[in-house]
Chimera marker file (.cmm) of the C-alpha trace (Angstrom):
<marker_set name="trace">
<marker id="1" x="-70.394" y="9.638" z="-26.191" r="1" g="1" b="0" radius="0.5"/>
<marker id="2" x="-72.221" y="7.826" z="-29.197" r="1" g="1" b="0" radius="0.5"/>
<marker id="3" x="-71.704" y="4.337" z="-29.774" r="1" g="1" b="0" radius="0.5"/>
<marker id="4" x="-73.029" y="2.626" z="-32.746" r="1" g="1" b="0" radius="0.5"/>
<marker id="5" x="-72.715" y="-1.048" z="-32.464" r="1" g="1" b="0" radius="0.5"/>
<marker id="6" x="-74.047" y="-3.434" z="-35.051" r="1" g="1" b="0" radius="0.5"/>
<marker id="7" x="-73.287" y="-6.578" z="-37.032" r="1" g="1" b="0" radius="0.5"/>
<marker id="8" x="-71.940" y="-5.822" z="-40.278" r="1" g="1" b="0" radius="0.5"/>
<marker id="9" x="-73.727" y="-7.682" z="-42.990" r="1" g="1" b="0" radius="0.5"/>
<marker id="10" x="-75.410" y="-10.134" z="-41.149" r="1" g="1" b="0" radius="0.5"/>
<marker id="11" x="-76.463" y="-12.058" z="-37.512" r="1" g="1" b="0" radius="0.5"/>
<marker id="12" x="-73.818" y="-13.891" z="-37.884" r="1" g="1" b="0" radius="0.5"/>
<marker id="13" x="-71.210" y="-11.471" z="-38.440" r="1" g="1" b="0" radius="0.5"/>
<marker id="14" x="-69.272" y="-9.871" z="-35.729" r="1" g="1" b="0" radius="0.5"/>
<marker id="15" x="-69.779" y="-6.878" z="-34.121" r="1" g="1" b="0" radius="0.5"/>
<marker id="16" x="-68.694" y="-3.437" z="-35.608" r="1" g="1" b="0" radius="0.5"/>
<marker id="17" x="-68.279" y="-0.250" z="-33.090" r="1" g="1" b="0" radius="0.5"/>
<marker id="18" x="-68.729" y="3.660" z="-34.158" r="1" g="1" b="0" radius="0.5"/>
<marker id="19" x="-68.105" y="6.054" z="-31.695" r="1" g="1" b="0" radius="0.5"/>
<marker id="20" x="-68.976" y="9.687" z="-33.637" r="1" g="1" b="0" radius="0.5"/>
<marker id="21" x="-68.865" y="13.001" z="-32.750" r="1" g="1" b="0" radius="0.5"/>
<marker id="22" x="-71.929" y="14.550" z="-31.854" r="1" g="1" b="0" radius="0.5"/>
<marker id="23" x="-72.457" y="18.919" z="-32.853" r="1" g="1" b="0" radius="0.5"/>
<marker id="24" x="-75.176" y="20.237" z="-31.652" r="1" g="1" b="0" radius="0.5"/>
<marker id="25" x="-76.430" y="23.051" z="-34.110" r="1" g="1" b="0" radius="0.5"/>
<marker id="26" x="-77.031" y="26.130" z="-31.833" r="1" g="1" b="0" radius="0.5"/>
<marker id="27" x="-81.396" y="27.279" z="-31.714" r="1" g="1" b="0" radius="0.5"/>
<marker id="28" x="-82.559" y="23.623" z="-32.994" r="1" g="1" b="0" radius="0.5"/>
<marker id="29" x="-83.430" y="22.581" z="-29.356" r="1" g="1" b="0" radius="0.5"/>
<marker id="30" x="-80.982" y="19.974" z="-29.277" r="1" g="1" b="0" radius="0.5"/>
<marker id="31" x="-82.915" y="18.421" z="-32.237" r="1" g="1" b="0" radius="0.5"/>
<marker id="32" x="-80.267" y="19.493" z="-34.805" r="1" g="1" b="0" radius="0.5"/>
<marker id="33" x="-76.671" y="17.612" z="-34.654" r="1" g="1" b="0" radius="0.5"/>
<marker id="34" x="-73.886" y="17.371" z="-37.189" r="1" g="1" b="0" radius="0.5"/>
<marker id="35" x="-72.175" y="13.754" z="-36.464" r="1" g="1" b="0" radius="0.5"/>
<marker id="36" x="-68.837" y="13.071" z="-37.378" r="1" g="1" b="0" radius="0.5"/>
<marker id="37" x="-67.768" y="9.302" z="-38.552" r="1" g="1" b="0" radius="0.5"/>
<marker id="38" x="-64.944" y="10.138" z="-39.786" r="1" g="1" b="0" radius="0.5"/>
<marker id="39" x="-63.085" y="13.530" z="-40.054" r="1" g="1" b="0" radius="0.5"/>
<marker id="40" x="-63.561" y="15.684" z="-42.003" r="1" g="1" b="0" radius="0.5"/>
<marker id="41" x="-67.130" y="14.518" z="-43.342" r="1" g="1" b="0" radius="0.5"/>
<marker id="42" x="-69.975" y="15.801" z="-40.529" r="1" g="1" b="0" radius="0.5"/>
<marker id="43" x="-73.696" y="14.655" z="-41.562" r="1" g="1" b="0" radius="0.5"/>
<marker id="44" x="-76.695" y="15.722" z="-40.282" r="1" g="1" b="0" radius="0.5"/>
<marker id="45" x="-78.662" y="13.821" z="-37.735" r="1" g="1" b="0" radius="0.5"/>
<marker id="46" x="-81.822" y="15.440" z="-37.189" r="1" g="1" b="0" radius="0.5"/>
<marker id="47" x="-84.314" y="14.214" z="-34.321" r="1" g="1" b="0" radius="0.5"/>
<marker id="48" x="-87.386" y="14.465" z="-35.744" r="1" g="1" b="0" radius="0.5"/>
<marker id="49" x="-89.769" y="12.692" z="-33.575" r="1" g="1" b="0" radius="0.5"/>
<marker id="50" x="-89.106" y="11.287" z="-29.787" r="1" g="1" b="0" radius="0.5"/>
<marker id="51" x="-91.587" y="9.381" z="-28.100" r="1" g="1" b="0" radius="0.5"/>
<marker id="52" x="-92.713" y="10.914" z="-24.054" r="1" g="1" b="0" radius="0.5"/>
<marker id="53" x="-91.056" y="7.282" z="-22.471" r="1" g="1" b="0" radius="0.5"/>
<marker id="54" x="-87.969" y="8.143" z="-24.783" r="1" g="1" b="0" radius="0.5"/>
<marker id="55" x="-88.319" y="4.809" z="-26.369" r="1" g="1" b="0" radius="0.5"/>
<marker id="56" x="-88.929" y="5.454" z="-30.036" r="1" g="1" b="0" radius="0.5"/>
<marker id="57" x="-86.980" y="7.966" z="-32.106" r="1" g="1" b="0" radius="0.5"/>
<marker id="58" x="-87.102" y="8.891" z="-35.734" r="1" g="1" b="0" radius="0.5"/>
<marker id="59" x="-83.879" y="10.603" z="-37.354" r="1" g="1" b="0" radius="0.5"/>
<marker id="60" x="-83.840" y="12.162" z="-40.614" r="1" g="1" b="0" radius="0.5"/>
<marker id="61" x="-82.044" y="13.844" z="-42.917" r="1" g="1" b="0" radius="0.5"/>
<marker id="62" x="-83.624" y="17.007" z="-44.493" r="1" g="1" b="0" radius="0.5"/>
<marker id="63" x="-82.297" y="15.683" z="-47.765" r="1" g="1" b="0" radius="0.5"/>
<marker id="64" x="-85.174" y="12.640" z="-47.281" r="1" g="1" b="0" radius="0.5"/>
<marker id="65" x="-82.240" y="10.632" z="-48.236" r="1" g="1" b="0" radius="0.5"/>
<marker id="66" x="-82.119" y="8.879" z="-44.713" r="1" g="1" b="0" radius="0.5"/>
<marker id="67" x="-84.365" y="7.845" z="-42.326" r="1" g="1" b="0" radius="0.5"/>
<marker id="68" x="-83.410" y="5.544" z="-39.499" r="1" g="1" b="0" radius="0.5"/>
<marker id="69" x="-86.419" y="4.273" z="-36.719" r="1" g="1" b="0" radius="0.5"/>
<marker id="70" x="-84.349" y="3.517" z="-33.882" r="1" g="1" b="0" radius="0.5"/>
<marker id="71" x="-85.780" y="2.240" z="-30.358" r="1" g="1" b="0" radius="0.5"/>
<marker id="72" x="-84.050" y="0.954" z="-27.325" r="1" g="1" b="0" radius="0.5"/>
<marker id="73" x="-86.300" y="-2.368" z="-27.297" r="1" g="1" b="0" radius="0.5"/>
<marker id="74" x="-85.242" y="-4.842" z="-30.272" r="1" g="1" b="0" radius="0.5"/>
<marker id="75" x="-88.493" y="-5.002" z="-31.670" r="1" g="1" b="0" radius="0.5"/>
<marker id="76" x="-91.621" y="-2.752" z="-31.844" r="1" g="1" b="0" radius="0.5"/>
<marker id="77" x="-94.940" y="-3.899" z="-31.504" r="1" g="1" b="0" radius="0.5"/>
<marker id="78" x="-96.663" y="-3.942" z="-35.056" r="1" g="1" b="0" radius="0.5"/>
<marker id="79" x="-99.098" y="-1.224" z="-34.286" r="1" g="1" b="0" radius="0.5"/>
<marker id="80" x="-96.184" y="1.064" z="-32.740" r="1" g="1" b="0" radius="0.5"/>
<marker id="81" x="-94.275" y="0.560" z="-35.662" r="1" g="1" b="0" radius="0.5"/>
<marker id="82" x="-96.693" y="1.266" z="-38.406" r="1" g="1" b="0" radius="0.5"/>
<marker id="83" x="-97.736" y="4.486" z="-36.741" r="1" g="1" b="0" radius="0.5"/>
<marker id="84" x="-93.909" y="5.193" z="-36.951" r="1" g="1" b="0" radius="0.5"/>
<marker id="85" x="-94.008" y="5.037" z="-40.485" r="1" g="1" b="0" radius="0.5"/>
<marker id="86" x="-97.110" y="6.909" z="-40.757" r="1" g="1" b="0" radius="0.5"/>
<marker id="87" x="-95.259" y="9.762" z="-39.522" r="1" g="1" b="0" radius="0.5"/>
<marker id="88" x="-92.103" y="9.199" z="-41.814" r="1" g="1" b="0" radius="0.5"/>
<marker id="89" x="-94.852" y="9.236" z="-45.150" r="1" g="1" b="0" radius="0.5"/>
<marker id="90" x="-96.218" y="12.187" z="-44.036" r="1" g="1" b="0" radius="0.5"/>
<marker id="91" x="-93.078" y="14.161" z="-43.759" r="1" g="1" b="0" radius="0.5"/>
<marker id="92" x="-92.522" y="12.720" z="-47.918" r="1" g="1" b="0" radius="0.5"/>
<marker id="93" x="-89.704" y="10.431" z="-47.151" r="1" g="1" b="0" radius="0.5"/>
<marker id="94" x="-90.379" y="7.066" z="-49.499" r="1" g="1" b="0" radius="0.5"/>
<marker id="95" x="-91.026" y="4.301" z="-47.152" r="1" g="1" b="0" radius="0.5"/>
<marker id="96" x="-91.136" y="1.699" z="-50.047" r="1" g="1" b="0" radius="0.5"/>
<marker id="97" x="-87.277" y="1.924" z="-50.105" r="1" g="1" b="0" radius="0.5"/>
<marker id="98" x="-86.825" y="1.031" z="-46.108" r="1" g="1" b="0" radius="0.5"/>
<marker id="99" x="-85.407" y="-1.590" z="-45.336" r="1" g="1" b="0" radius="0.5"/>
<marker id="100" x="-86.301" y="-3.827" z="-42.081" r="1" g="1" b="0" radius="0.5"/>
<marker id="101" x="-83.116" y="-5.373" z="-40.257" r="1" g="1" b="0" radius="0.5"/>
<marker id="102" x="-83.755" y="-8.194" z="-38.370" r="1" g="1" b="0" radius="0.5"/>
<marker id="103" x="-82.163" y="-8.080" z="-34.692" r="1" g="1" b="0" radius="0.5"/>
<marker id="104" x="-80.888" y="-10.803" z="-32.769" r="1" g="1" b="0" radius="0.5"/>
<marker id="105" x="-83.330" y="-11.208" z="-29.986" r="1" g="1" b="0" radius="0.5"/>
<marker id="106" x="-80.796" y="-13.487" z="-27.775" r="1" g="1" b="0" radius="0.5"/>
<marker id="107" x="-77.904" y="-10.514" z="-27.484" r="1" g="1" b="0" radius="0.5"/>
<link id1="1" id2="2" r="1" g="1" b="0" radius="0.2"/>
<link id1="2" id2="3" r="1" g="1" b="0" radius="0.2"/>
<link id1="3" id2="4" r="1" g="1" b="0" radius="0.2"/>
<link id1="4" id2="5" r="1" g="1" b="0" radius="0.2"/>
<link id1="5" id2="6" r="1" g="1" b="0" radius="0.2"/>
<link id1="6" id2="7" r="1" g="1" b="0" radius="0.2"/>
<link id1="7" id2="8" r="1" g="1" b="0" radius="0.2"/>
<link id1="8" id2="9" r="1" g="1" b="0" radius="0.2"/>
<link id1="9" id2="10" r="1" g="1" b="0" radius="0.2"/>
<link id1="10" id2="11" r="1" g="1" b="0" radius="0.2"/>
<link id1="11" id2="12" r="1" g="1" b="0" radius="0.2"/>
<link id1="12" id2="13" r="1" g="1" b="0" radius="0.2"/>
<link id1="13" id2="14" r="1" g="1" b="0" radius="0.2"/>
<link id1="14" id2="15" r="1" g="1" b="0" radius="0.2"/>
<link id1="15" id2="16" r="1" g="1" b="0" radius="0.2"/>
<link id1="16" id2="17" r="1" g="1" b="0" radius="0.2"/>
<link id1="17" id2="18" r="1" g="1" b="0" radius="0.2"/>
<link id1="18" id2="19" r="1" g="1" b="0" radius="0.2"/>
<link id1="19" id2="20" r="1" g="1" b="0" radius="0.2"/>
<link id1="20" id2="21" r="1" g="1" b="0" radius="0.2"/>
<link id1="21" id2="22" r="1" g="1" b="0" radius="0.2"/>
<link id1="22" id2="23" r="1" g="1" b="0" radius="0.2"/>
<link id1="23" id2="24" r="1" g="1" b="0" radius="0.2"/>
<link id1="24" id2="25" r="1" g="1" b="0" radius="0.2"/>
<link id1="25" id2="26" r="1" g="1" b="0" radius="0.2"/>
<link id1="26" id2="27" r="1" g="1" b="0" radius="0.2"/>
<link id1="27" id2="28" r="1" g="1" b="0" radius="0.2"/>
<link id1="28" id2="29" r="1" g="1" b="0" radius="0.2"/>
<link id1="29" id2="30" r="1" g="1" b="0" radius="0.2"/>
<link id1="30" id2="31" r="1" g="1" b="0" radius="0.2"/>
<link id1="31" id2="32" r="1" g="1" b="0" radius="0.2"/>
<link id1="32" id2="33" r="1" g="1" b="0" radius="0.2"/>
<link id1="33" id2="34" r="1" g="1" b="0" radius="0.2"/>
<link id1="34" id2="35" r="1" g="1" b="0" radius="0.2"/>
<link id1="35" id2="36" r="1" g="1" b="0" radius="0.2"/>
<link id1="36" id2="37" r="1" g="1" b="0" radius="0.2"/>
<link id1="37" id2="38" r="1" g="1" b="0" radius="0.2"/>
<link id1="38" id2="39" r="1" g="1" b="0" radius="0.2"/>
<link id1="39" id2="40" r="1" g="1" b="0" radius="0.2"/>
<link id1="40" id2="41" r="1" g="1" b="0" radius="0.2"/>
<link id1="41" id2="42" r="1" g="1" b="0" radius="0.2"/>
<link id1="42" id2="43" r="1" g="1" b="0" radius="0.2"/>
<link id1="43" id2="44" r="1" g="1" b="0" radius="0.2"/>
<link id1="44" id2="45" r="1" g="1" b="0" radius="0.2"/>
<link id1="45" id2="46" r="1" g="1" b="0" radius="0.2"/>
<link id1="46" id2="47" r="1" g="1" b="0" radius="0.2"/>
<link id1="47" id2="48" r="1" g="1" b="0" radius="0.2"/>
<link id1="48" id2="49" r="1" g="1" b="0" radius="0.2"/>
<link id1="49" id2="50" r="1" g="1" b="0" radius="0.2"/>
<link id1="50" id2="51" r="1" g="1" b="0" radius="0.2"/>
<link id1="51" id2="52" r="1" g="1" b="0" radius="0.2"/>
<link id1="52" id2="53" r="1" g="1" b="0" radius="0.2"/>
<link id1="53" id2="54" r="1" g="1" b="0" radius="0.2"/>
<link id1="54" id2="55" r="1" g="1" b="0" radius="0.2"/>
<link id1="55" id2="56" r="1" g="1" b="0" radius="0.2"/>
<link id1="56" id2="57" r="1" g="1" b="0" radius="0.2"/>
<link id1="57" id2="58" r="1" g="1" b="0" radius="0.2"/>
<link id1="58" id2="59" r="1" g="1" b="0" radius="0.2"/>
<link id1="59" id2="60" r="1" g="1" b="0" radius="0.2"/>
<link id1="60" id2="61" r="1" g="1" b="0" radius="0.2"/>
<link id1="61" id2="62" r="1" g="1" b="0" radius="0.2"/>
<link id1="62" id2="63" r="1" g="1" b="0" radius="0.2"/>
<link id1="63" id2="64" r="1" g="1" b="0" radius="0.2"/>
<link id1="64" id2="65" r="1" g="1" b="0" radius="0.2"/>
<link id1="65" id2="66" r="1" g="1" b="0" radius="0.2"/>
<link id1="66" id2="67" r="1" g="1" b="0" radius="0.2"/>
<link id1="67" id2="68" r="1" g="1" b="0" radius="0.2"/>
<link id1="68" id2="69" r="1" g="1" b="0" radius="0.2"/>
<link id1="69" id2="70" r="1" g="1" b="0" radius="0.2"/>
<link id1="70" id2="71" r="1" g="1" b="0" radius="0.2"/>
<link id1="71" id2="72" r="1" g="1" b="0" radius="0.2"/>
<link id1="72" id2="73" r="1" g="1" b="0" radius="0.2"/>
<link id1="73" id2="74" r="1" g="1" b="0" radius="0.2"/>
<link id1="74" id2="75" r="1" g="1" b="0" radius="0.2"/>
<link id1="75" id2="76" r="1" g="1" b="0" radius="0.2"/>
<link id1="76" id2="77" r="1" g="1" b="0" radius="0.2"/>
<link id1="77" id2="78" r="1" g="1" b="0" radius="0.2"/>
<link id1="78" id2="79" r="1" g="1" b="0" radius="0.2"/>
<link id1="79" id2="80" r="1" g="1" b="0" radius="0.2"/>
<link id1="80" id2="81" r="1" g="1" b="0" radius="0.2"/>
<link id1="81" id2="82" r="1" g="1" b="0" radius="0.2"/>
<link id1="82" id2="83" r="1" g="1" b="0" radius="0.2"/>
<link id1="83" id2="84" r="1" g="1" b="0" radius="0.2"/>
<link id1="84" id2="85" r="1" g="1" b="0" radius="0.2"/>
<link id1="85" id2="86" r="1" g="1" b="0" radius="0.2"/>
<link id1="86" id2="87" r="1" g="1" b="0" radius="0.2"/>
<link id1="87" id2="88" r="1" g="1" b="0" radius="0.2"/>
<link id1="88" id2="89" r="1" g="1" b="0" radius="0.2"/>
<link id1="89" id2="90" r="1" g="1" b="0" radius="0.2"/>
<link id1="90" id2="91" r="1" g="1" b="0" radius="0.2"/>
<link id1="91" id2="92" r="1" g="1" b="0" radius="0.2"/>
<link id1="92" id2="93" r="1" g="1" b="0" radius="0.2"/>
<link id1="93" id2="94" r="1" g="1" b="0" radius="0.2"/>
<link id1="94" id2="95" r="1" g="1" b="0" radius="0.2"/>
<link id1="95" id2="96" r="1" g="1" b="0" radius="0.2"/>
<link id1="96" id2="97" r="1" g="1" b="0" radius="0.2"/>
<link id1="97" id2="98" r="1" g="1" b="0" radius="0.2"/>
<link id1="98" id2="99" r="1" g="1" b="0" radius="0.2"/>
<link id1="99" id2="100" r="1" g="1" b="0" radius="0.2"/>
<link id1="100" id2="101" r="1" g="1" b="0" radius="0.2"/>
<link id1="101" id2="102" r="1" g="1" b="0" radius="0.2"/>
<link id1="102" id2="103" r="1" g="1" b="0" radius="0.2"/>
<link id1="103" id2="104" r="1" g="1" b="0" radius="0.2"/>
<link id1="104" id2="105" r="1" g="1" b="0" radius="0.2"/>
<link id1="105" id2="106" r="1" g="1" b="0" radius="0.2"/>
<link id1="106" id2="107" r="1" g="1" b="0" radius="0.2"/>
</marker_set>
């Protein structure tokens, strides 16, 4: 199962839980997934980069309307990162409307 966990708003704030349902799409190599937050709406969640030490992922939309970096450390080294990116502006999504979100080192 998928759990989402974050702080909604800020640091400070408390913790918010998501647990969606994950759809594979059939012939995507497990790369394709429909997630469900909330029934009926399913979104997709597309996987389109995964680092070899399964550290670093990029998910996508194919609508370029989404793009999440997502990593199990809470921060990524500046050069990791940028290369990250990189990768994001060369598949046309618009980097200069990401936003950062600072993580609370101490949790």
């Amino acid at each position: 199962m998928n759990t989402n966990t974050f702080n909604e708003g800020s640091l400070n704030s408390p913790f918010k839980d998501y647990h969606p349902k994950g759809f594979v799409i059939n012939g995507t190599g497990n790369a394709v997934w429909r997630m469900q937050f909330m029934w009926p709406i399913k979104a997709q969640y597309k996987i389109v980069y995964l680092d070899d030490n399964y550290q670093n992922t990029i998910v996508a939309r194919d609508d370029r309307d989404y793009v999440w970096i997502m990593s199990r450390q809470k921060s990524i080294p500046t050069k990791e990162l940028e290369a990250l990116v990189k990768k994001i502006e060369k598949d046309r999504y618009d980097t200069k409307k990401m936003r950062y979100i600072e993580h609370n080192k101490s949790q």
